[in-house]
PDB file of N, CA, C and O in Angstrom:
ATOM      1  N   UNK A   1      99.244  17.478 243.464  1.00  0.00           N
ATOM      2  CA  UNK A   1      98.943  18.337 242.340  1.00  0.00           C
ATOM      3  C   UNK A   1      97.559  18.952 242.566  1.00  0.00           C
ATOM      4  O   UNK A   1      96.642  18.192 242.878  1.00  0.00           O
ATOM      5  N   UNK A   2      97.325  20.299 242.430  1.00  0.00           N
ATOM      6  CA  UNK A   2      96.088  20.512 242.392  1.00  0.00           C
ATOM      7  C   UNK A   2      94.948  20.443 240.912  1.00  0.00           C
ATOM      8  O   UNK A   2      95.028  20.186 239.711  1.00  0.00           O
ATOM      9  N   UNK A   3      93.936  20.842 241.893  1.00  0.00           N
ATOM     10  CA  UNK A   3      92.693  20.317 240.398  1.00  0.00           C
ATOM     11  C   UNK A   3      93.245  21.346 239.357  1.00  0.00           C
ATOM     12  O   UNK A   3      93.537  20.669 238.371  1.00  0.00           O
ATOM     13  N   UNK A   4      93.469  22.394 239.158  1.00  0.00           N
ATOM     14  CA  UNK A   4      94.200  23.764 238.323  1.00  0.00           C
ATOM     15  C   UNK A   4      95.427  22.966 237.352  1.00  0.00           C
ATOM     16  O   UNK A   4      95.556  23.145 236.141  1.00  0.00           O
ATOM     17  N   UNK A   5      96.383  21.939 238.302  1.00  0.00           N
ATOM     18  CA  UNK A   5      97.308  21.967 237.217  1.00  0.00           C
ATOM     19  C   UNK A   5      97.270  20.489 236.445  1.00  0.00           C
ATOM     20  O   UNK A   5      98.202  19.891 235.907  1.00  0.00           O
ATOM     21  N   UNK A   6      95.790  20.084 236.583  1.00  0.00           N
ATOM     22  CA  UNK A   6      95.334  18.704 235.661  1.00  0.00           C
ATOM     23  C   UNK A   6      95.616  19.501 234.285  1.00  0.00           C
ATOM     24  O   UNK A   6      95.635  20.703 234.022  1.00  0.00           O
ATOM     25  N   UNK A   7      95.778  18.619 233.703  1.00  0.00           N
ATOM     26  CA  UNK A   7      95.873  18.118 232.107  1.00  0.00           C
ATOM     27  C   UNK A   7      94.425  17.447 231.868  1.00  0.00           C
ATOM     28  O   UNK A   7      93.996  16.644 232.696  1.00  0.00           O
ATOM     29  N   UNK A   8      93.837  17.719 230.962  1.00  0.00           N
ATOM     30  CA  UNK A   8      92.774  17.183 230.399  1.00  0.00           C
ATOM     31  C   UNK A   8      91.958  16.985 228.843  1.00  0.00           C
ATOM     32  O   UNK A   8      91.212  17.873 228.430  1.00  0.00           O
ATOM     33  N   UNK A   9      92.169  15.911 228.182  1.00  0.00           N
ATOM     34  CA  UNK A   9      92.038  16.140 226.963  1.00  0.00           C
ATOM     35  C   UNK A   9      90.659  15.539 226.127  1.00  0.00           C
ATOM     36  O   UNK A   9      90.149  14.589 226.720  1.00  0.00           O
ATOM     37  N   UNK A  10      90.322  15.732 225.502  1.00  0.00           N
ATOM     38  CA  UNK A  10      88.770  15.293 224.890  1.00  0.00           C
ATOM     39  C   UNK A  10      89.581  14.086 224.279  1.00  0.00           C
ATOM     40  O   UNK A  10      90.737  13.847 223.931  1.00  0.00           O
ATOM     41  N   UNK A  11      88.182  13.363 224.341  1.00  0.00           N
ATOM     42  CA  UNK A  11      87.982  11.390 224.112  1.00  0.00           C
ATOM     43  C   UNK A  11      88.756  12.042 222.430  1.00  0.00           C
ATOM     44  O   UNK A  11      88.721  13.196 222.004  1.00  0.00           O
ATOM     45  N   UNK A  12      89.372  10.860 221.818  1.00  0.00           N
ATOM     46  CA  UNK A  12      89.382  10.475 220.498  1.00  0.00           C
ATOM     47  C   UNK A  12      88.174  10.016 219.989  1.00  0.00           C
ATOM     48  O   UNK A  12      88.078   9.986 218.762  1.00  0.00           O
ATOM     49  N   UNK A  13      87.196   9.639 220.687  1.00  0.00           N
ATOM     50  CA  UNK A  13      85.985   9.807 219.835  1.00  0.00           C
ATOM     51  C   UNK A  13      84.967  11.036 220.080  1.00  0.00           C
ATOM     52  O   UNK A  13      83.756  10.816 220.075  1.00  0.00           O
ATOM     53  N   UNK A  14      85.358  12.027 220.245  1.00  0.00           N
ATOM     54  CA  UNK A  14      84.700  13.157 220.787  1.00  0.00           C
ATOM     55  C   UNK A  14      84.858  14.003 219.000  1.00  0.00           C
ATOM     56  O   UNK A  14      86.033  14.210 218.696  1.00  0.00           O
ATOM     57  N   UNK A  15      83.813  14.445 217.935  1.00  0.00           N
ATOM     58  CA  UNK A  15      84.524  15.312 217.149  1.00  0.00           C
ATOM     59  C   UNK A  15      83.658  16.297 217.713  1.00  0.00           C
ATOM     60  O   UNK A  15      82.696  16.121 218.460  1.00  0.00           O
ATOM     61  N   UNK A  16      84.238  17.603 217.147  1.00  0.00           N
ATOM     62  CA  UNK A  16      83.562  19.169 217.328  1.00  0.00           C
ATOM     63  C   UNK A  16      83.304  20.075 215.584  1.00  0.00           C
ATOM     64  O   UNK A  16      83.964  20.129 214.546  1.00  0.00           O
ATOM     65  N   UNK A  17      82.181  20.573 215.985  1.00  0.00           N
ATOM     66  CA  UNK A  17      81.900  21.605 214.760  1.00  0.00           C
ATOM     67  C   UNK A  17      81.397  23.019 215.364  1.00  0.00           C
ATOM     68  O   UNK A  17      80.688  23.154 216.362  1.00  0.00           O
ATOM     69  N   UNK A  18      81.872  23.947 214.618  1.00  0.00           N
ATOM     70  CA  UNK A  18      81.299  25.250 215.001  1.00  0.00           C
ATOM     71  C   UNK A  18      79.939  25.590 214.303  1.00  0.00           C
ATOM     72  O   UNK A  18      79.866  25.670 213.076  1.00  0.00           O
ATOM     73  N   UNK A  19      79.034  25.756 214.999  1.00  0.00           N
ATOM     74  CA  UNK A  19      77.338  26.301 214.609  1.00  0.00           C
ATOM     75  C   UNK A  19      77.427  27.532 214.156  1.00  0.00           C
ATOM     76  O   UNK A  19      76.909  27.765 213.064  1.00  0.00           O
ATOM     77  N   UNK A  20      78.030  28.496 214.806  1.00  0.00           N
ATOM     78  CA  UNK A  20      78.193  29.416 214.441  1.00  0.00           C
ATOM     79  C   UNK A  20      78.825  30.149 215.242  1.00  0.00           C
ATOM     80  O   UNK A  20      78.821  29.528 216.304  1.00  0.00           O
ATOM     81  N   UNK A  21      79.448  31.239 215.394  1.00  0.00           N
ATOM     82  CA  UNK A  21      80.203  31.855 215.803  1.00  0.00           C
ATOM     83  C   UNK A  21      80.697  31.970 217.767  1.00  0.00           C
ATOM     84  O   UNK A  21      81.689  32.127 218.478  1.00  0.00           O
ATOM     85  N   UNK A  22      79.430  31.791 217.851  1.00  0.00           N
ATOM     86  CA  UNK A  22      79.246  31.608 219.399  1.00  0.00           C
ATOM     87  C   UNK A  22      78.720  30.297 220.005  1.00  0.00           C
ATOM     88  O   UNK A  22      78.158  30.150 221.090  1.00  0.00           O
ATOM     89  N   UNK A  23      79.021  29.379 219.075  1.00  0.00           N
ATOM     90  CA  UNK A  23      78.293  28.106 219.522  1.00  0.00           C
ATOM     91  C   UNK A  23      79.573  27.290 218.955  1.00  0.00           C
ATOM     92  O   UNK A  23      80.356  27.594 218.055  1.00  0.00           O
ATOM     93  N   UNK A  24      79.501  25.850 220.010  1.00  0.00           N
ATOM     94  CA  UNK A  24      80.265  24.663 219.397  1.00  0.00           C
ATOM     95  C   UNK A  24      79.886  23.316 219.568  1.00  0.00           C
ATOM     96  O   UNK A  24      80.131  22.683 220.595  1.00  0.00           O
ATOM     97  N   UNK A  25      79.367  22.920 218.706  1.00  0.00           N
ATOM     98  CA  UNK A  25      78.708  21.358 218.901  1.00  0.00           C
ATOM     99  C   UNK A  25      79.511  20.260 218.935  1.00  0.00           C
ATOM    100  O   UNK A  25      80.158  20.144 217.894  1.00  0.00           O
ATOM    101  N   UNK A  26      79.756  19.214 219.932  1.00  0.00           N
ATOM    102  CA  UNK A  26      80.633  17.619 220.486  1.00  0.00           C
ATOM    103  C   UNK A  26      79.521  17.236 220.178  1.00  0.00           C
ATOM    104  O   UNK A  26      78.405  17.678 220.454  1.00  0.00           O
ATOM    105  N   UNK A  27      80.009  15.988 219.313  1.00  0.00           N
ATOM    106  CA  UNK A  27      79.503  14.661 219.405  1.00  0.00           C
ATOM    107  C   UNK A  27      80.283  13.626 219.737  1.00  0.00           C
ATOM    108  O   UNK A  27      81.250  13.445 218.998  1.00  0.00           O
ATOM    109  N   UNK A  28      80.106  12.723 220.852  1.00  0.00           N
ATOM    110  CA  UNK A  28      81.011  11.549 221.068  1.00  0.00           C
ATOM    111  C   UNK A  28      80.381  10.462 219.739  1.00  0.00           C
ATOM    112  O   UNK A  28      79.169  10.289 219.605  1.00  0.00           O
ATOM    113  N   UNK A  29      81.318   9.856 218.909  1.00  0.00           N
ATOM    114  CA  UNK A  29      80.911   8.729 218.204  1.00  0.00           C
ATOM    115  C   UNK A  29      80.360   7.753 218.759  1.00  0.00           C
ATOM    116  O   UNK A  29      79.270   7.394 218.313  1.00  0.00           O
ATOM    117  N   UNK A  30      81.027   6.957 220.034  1.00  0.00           N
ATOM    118  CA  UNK A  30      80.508   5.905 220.777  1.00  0.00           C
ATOM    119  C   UNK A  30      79.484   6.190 221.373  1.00  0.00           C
ATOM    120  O   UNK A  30      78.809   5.174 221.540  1.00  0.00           O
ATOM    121  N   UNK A  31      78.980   7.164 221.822  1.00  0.00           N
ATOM    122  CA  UNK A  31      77.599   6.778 222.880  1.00  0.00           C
ATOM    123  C   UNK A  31      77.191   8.435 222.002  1.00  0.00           C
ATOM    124  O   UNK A  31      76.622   9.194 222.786  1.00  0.00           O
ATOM    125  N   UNK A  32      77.313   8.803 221.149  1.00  0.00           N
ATOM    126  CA  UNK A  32      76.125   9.170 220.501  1.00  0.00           C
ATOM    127  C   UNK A  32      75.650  10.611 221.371  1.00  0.00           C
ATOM    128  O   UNK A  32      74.520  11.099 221.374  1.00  0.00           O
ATOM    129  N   UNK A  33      76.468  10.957 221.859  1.00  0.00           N
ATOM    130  CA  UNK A  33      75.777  11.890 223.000  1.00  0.00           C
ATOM    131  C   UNK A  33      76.569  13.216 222.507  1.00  0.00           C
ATOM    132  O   UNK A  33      77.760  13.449 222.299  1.00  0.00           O
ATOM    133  N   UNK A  34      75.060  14.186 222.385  1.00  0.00           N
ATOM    134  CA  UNK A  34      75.595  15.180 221.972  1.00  0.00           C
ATOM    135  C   UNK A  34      75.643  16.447 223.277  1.00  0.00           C
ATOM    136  O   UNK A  34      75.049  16.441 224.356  1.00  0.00           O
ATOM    137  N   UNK A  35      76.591  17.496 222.693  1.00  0.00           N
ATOM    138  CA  UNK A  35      76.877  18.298 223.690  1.00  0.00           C
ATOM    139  C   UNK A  35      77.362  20.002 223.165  1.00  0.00           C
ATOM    140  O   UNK A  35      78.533  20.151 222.816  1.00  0.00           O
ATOM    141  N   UNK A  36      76.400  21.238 223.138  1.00  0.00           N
ATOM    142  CA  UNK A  36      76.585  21.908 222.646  1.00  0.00           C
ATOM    143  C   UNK A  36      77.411  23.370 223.675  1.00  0.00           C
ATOM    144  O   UNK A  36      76.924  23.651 224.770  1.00  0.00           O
ATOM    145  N   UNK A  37      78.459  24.036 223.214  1.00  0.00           N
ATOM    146  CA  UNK A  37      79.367  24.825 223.872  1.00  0.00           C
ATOM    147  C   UNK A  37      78.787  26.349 223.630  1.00  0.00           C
ATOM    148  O   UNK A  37      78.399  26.644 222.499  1.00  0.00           O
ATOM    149  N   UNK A  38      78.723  27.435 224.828  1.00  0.00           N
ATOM    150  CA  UNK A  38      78.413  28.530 224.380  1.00  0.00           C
ATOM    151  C   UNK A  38      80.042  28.641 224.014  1.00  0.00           C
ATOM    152  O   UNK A  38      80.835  27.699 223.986  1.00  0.00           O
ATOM    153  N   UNK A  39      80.366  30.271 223.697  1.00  0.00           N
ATOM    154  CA  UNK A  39      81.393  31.558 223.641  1.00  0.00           C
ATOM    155  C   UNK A  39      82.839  30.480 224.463  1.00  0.00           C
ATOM    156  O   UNK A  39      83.823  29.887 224.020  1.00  0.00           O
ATOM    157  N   UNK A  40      82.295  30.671 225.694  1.00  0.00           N
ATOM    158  CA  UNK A  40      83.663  30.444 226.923  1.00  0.00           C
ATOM    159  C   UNK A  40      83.670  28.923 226.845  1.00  0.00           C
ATOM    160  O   UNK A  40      84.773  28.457 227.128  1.00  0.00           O
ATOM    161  N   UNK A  41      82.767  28.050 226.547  1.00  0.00           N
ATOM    162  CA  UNK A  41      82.908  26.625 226.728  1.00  0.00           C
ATOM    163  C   UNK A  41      83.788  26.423 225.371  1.00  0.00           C
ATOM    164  O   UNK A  41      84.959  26.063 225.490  1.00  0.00           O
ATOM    165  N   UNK A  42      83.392  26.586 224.456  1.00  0.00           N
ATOM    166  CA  UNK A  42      84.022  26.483 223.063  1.00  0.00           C
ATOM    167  C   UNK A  42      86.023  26.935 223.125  1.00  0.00           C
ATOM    168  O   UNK A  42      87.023  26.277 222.837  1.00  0.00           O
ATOM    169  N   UNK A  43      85.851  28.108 223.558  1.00  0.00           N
ATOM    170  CA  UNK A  43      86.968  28.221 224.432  1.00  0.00           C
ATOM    171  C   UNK A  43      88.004  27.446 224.751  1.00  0.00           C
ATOM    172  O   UNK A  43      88.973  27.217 224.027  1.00  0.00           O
ATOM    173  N   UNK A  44      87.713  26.828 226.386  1.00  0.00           N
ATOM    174  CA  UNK A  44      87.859  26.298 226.853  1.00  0.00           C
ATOM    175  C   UNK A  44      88.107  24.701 226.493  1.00  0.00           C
ATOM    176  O   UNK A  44      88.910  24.017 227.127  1.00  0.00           O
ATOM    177  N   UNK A  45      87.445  24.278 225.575  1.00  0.00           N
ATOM    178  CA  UNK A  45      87.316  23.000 224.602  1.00  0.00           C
ATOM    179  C   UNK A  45      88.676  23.374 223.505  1.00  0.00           C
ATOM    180  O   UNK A  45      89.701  22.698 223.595  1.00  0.00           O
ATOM    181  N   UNK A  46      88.571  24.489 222.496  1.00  0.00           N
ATOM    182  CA  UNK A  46      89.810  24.432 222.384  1.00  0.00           C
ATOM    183  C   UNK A  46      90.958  24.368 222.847  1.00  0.00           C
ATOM    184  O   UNK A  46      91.670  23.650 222.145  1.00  0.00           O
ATOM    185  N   UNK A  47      91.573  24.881 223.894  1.00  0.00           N
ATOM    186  CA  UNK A  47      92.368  24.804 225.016  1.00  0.00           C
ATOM    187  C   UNK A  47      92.731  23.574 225.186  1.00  0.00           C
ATOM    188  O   UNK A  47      93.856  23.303 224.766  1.00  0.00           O
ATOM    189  N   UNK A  48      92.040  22.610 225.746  1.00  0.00           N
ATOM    190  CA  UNK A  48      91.780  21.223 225.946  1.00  0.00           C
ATOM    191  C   UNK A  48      92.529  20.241 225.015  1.00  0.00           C
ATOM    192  O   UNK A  48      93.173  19.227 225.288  1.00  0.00           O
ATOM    193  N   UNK A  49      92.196  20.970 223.579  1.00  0.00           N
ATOM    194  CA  UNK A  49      92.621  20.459 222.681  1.00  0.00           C
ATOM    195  C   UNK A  49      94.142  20.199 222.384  1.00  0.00           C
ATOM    196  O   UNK A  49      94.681  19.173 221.970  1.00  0.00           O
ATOM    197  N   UNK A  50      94.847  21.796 222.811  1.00  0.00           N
ATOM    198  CA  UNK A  50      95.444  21.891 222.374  1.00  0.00           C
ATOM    199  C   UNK A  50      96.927  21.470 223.683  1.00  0.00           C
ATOM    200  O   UNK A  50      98.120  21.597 223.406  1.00  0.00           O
ATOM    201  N   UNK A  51      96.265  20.879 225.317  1.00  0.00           N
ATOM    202  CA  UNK A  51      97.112  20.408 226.034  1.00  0.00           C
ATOM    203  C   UNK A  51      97.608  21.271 226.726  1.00  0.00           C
ATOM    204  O   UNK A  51      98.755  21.287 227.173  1.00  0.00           O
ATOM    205  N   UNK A  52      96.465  22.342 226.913  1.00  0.00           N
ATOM    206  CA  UNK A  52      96.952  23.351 228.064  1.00  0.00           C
ATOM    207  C   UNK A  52      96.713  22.861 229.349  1.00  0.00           C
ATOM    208  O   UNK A  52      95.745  22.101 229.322  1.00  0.00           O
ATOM    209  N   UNK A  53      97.200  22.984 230.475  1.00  0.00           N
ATOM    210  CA  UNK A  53      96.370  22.974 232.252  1.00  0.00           C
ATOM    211  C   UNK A  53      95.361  23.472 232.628  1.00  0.00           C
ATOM    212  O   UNK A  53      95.235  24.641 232.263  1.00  0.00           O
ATOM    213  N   UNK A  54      94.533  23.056 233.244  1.00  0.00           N
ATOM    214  CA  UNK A  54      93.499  24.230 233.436  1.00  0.00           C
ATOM    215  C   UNK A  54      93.713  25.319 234.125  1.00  0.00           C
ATOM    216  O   UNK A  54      92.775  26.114 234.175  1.00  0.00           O
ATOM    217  N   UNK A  55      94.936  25.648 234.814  1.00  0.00           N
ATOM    218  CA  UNK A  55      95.608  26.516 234.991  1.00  0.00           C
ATOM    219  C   UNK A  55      95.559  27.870 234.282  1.00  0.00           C
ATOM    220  O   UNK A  55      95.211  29.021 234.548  1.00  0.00           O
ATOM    221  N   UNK A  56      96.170  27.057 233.055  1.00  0.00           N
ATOM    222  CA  UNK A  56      96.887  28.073 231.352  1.00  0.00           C
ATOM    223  C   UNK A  56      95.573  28.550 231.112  1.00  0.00           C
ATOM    224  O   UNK A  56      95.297  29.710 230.809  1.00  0.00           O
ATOM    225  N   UNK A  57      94.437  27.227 231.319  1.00  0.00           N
ATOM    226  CA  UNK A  57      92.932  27.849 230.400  1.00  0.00           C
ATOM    227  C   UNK A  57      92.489  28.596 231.445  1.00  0.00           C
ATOM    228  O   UNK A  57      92.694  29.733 231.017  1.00  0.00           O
ATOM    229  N   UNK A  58      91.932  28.742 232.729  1.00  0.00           N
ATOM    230  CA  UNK A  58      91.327  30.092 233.069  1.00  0.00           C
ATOM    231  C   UNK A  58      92.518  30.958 233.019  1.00  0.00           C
ATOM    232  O   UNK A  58      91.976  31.891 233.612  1.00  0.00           O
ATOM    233  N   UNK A  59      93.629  31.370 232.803  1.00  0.00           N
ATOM    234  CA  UNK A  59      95.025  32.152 232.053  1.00  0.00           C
ATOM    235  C   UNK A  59      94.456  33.008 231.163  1.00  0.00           C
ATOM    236  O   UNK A  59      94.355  34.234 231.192  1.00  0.00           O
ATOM    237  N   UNK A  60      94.149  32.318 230.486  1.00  0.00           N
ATOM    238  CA  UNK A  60      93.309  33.140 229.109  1.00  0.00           C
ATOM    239  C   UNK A  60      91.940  33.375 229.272  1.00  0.00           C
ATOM    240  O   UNK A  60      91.529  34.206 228.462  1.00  0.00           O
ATOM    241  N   UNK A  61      91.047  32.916 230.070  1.00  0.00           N
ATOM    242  CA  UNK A  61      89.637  33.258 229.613  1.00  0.00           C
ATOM    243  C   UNK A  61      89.628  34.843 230.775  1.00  0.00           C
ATOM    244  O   UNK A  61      88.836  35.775 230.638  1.00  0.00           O
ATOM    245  N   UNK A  62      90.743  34.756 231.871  1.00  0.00           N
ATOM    246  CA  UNK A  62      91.255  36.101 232.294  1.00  0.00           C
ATOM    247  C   UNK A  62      91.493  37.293 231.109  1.00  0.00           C
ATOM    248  O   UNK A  62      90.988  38.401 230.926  1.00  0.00           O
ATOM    249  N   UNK A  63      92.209  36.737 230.616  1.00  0.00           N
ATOM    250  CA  UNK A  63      92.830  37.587 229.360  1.00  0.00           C
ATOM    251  C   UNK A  63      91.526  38.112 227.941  1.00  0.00           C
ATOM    252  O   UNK A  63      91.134  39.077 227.286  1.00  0.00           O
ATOM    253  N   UNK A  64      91.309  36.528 228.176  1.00  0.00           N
ATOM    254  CA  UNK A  64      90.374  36.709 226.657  1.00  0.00           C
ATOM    255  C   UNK A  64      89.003  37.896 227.210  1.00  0.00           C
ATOM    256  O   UNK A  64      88.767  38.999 226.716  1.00  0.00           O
ATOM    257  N   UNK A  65      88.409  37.345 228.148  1.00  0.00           N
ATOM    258  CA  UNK A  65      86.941  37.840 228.421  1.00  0.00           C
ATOM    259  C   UNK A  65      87.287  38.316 229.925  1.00  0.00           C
ATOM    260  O   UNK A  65      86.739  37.587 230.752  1.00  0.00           O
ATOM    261  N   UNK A  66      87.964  39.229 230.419  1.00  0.00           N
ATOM    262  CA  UNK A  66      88.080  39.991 231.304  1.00  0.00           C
ATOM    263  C   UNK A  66      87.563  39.632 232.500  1.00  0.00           C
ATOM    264  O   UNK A  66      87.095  40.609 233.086  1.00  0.00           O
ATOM    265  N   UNK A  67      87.451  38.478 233.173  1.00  0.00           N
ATOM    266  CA  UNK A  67      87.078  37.746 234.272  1.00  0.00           C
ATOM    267  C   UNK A  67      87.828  37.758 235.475  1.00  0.00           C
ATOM    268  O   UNK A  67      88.979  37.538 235.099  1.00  0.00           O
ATOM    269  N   UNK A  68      87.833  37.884 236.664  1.00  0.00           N
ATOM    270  CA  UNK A  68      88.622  37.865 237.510  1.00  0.00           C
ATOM    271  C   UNK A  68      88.874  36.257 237.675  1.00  0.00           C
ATOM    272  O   UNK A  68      88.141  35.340 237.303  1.00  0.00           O
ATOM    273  N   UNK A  69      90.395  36.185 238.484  1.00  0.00           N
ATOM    274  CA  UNK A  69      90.627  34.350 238.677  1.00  0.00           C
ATOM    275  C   UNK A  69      89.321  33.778 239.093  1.00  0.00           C
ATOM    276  O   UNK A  69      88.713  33.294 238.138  1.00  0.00           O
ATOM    277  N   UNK A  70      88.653  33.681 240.338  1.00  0.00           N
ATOM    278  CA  UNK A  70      88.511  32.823 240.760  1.00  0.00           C
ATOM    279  C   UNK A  70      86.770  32.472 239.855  1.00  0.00           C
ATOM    280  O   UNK A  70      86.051  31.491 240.042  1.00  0.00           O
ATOM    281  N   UNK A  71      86.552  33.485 239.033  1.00  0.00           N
ATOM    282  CA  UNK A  71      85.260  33.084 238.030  1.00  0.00           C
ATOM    283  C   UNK A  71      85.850  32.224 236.848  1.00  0.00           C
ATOM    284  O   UNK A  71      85.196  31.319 236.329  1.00  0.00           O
ATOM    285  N   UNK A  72      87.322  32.613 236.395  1.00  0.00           N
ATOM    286  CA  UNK A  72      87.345  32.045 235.260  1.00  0.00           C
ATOM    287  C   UNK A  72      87.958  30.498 235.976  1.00  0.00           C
ATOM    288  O   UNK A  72      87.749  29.497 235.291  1.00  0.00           O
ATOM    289  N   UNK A  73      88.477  30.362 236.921  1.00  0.00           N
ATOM    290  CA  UNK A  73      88.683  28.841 237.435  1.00  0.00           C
ATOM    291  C   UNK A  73      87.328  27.935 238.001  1.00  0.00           C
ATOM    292  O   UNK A  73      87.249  26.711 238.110  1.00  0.00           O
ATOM    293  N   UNK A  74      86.287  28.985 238.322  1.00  0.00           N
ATOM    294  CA  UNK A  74      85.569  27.993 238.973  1.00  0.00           C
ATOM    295  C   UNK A  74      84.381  27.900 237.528  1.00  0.00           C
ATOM    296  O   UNK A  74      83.203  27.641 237.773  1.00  0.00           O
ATOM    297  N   UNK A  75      84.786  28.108 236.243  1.00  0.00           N
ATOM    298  CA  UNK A  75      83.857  28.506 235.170  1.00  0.00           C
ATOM    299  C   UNK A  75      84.666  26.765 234.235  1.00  0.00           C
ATOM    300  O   UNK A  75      84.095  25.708 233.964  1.00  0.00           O
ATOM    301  N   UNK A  76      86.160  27.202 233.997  1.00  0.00           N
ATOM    302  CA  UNK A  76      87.164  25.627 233.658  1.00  0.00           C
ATOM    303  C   UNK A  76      86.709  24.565 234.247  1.00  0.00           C
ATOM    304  O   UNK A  76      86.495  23.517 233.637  1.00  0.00           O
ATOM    305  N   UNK A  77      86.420  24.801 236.106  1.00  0.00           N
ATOM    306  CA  UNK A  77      86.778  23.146 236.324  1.00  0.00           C
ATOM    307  C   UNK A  77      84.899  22.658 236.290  1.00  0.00           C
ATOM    308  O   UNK A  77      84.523  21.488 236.375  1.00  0.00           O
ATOM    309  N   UNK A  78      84.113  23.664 236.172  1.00  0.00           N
ATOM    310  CA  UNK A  78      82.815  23.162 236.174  1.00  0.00           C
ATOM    311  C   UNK A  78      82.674  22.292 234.790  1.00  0.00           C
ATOM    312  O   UNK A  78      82.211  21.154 234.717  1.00  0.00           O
ATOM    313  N   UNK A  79      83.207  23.134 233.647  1.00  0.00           N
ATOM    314  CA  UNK A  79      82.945  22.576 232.688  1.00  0.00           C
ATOM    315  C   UNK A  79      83.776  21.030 232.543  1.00  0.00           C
ATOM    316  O   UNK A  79      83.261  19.921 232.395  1.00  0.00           O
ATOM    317  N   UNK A  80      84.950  21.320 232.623  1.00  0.00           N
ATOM    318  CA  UNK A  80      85.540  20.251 232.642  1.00  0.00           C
ATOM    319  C   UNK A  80      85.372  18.677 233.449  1.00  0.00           C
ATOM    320  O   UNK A  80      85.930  17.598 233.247  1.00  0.00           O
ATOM    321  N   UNK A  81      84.339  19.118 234.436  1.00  0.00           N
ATOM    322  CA  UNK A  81      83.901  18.041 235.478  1.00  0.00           C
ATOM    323  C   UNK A  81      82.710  17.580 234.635  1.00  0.00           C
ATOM    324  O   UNK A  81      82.488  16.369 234.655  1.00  0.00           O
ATOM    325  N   UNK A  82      81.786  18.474 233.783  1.00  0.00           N
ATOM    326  CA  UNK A  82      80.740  17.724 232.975  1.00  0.00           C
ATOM    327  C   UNK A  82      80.801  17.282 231.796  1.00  0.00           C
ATOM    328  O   UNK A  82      79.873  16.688 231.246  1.00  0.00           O
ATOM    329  N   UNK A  83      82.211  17.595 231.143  1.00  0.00           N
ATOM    330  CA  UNK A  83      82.634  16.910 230.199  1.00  0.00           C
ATOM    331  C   UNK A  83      83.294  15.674 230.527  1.00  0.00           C
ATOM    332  O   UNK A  83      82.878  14.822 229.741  1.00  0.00           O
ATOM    333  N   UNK A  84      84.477  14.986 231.655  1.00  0.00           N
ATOM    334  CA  UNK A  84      84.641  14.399 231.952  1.00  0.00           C
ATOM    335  C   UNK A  84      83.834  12.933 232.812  1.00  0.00           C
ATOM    336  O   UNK A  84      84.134  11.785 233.141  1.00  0.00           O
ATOM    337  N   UNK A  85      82.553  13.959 232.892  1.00  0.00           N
ATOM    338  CA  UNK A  85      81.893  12.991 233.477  1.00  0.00           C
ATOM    339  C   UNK A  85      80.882  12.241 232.758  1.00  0.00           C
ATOM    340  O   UNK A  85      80.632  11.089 233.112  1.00  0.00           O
ATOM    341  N   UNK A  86      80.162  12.879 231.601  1.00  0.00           N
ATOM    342  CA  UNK A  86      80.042  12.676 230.543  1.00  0.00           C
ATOM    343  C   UNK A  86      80.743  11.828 229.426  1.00  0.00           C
ATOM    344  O   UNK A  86      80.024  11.321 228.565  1.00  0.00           O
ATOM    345  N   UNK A  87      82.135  11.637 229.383  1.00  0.00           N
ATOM    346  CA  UNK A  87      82.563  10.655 228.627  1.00  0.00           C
ATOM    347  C   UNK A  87      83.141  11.712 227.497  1.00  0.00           C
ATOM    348  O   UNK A  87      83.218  11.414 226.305  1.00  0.00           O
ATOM    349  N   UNK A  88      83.460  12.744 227.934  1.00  0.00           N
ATOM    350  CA  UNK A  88      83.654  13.702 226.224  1.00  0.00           C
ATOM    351  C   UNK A  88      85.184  14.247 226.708  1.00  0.00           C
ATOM    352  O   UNK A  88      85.847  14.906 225.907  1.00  0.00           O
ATOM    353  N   UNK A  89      85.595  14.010 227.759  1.00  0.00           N
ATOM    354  CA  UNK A  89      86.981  14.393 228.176  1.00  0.00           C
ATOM    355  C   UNK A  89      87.590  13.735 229.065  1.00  0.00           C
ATOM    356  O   UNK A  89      86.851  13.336 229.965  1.00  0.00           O
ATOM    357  N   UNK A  90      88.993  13.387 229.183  1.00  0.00           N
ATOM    358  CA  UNK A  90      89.663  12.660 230.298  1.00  0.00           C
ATOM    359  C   UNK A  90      90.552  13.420 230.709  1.00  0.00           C
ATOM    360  O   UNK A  90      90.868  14.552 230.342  1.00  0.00           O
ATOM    361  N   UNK A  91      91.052  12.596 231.684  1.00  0.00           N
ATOM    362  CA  UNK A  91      92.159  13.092 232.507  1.00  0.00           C
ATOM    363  C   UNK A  91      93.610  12.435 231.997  1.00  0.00           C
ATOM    364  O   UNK A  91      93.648  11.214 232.149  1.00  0.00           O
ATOM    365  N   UNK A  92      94.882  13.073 231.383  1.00  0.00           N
ATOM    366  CA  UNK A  92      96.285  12.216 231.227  1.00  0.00           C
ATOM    367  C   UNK A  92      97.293  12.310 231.826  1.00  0.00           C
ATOM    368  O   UNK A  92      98.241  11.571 231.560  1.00  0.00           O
TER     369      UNK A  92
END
């Protein structure tokens, strides 16, 4: 399988709030560690949410914000490697 067609979903202790329009603030409950999203991360975090591939999600950030592939894939798996590594997202 490649890294593109992982599945990846935020911790159950991960909640999110929107700051404002272009911002999205994670807090993990357990370790307290906060983590704030521009525009495309916020994005991308929804996505996550909702059990897309990272595939599907640079899919759309093509679509959404006019990116060619290989920015909006290498833009998914960055984020997704510092959320995961971080403790704010896994792999299922």
């Amino acid at each position: 399988m490649s890294q593109m067609q992982r599945t990846v979903q935020p911790d159950p202790d991960v909640v999110d709030t929107e700051i404002d329009a272009d911002q999205l603030a994670l807090l993990h409950l357990g370790s307290k560690m906060y983590f704030s999203l521009n525009q495309t991360g916020a994005r991308i975090w929804h996505d996550l949410k909702q059990g897309l591939s990272l595939e599907d999600i640079s899919l759309r950030l093509q679509q959404e914000f006019d990116v060619d592939a290989e920015q909006a894939q290498k833009s998914v798996e960055q984020l997704v490697d510092e959320l995961t590594r971080n403790g704010l997202a896994r792999e299922v």
